[in-house]
C-alpha positions in Angstrom: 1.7 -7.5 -7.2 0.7 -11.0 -7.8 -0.8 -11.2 -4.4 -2.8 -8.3 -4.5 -6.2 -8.3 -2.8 -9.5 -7.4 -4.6 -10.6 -4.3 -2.6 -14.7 -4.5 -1.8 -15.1 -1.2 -0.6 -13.1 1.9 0.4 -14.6 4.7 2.9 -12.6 8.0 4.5 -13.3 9.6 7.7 -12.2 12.9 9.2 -10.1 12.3 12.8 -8.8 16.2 13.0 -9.2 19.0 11.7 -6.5 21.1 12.7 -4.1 19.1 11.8 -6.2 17.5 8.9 -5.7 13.6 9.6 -8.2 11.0 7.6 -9.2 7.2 8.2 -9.1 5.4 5.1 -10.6 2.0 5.3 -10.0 -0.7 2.9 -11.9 -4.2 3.0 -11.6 -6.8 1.4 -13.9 -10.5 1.4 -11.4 -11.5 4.3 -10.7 -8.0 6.5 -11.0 -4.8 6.2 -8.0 -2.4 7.6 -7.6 1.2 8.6 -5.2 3.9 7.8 -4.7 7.1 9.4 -3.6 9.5 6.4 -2.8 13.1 6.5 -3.9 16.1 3.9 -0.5 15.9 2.2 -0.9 11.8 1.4 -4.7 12.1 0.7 -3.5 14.6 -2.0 -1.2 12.5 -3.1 -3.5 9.6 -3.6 -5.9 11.9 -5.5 -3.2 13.2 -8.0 -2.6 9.3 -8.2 -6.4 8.0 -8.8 -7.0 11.1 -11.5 -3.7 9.7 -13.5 -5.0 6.3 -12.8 -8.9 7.1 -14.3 -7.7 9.6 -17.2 -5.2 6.7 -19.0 
């Protein structure tokens, strides 16, 4: 991942409830980009940030 971007600022919104649907926003110095997620990934990238912040 040598071209990675540094990520300024992250924020999640609810779309749905029923079905649970999220948009995760990402920006960066240049853009910032959305991403509709649903409750199966968003758990996913919490079991993935808790393994990341507990090493």
């Amino acid at each position: 991942m040598d071209d990675a971007q540094k990520v300024t600022e992250v924020s999640v919104l609810t779309k749905s409830i029923e079905p649970l649907i999220g948009i995760v926003q990402v920006s960066t110095a240049e853009a910032a980009i959305k991403f509709e997620i649903t409750e199966d990934l968003a758990h996913k990238i919490c079991t993935d940030l808790e393994r990341f912040l507990t090493r």
